[in-house]
N, C-alpha and C positions, 0 to 999 in steps of 0.2 A: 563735430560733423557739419559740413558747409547745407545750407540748408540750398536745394536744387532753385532756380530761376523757375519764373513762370513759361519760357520755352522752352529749357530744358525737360521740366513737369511734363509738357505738352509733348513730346518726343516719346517720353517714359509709358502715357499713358497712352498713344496711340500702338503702340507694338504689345502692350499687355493680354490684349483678346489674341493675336496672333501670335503669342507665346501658349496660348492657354491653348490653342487649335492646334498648336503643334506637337503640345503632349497628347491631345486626341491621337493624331497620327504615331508619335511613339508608341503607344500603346496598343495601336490596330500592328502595326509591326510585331510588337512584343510575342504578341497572341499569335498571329502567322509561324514566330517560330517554337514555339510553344506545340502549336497543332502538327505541324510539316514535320521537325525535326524530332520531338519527342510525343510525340503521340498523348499529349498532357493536353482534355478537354476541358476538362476542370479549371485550368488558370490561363487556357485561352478566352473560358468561358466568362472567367475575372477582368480579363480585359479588355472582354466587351462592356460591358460593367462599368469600366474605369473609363475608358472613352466615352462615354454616355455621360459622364459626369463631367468630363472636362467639355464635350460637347453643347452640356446647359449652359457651365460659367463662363464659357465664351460668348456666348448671347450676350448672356447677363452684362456682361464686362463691357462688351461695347455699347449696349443700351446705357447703364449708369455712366460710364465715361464719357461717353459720346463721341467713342473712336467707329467710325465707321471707313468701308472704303470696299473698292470692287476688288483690291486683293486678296482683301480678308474674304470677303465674299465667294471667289473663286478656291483659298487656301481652304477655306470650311469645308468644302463639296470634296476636294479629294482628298481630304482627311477624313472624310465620310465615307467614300466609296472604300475607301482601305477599311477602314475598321469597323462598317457598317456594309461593308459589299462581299469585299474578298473573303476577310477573317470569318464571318460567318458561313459563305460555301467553303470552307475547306474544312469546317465543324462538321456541317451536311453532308460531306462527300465521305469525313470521317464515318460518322454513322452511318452511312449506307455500306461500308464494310462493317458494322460491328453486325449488322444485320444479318439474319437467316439468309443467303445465296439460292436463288433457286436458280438452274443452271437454264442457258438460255433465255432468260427474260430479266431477272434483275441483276444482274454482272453487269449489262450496259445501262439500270439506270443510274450507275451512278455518278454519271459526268452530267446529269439534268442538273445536279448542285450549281453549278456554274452559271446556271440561269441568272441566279441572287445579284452578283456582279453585273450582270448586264443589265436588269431591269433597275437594280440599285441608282445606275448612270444615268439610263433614261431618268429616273425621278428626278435625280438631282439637275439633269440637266434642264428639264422644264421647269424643277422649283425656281431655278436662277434667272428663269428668262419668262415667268408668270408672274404677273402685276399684279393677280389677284388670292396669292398668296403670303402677303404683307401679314394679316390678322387671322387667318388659318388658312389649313393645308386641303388640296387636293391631292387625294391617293394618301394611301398608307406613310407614314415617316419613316425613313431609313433606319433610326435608330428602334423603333419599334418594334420594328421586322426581325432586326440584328441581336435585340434580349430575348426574342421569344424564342430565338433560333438557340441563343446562349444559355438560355434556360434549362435545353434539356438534357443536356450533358448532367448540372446538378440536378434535375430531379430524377435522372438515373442512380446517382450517387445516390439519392434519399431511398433507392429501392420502393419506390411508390408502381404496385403492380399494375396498376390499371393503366397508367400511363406508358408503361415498357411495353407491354405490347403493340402500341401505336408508333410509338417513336424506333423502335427495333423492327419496324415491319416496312420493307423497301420500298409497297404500295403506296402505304398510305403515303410514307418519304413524300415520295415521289407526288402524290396527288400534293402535296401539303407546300411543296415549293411552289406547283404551277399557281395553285391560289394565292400564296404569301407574293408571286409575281405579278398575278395581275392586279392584288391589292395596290399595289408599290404605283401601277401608274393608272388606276380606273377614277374617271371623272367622279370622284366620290368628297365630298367636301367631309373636311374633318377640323374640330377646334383643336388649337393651339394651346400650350398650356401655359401660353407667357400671359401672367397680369397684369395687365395695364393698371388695372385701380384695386381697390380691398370691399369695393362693391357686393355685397352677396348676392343680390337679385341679377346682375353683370354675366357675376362668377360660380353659381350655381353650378352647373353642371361640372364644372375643374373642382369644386368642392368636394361635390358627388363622389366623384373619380378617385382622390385624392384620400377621401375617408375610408372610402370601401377596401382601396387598394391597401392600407396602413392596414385595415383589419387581416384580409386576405394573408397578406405576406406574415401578419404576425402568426397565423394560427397556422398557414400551410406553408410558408417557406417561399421558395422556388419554384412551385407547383403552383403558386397562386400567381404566376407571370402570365399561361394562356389566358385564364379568365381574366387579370388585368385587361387583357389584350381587348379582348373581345366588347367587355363592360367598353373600354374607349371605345370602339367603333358605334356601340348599342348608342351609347350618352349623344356621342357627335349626331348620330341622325336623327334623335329625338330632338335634340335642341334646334337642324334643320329645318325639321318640319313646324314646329312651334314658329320656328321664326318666320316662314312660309304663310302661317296661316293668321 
């Protein structure tokens, strides 16, 4: 086997992050027709999932390689907006049909789904063109928004009661998007969960996050996604304000 040249290397490993963004984008597709064509929440719900993971190691890929470039940069966002925009309003728009109808008021909420998409864009389009989102985020992260959204399809499956009433009820639907939208673009600073170093005192709070959520998922599943959710935003402002003061 001809062992590759040092430019050739150099070829191979600049297109490796934007192969690995492009099965993001596979995969946001996959899920669309998964949800549209077969009414399957479940392995739409898996491909939010999967895209989130090809999502990280695309970072990853180009930080270790040191493949960087503004196409890559522009290719990640609408591989985002697909499989962290779309894929998850047509989850939401799903559920707002599985939901109790009550005539005249929630029949029309359920084209608010579509909201997800449009503030999706907005984010992504300021993350791209904000200077001071290098080492954390302002607003909610696309893919955050897009698991929790993902979530509740399996924790329907788990038949967990307290949660079906929320998630089955158009209201709250519907309240539960306008928030997850104005999360997505409010001037609200949030850590990043890329580590720079293996620092504890650094990395503390990504630690935090990171042990709690391992227990969470092990004991509750799926259902341990909201509170994931939420524990990030609590850590991100505590560590704020600490830094503030």
């Amino acid at each position: 086997m001809a062992i590759l040249s040092p430019e050739m290397r150099k070829r191979v490993q600049k297109h490796v992050p934007n192969a690995i963004t492009c099965a993001n984008l596979f995969s946001g597709c996959v899920g669309i027709v998964f949800v549209t064509l077969q009414d399957n929440l479940i392995f739409a719900a898996y491909c939010i999932f999967l895209a989130a993971i090809f999502d990280f190691f695309d970072g990853l890929a180009s930080r270790v390689l040191q493949s960087f470039s503004v196409i890559g940069k522009d290719l990640d966002s609408l591989a985002d907006l697909v499989s962290f925009g779309v894929l998850p309003s047509f989850i939401m728009y799903r559920l707002f049909l599985q939901a109790p109808q009550i005539n005249g008021v929630s029949e029309y909420l359920n084209f608010i789904s579509f909201m997800i998409p449009v503030f999706s864009a907005l984010r992504l389009a300021k993350f791209n063109n904000d200077e001071r989102q290098t080492d954390s985020f302002i607003g909610l992260p696309t893919p955050a928004n897009a698991i929790l959204i993902g979530s509740f399809p399996l924790i329907l499956k788990e038949h967990y009661s307290f949660f079906t009433d929320y998630i089955l009820n158009p209201f709250f639907l519907a309240f539960f998007v306008i928030t997850m939208c104005t999360l997505l673009v409010l001037e609200m600073p949030l850590m990043s969960l890329k580590f720079k170093n293996k620092d504890v005192q650094r990395n503390i709070y990504r630690y935090i996050l990171l042990m709690f959520s391992a227990i969470l998922i092990l004991f509750f599943k799926f259902a341990a996604v909201p509170a994931i959710i939420v524990m990030y935003i609590a850590l991100s402002i505590i560590q704020l304000k600490l830094i503030k003061s």
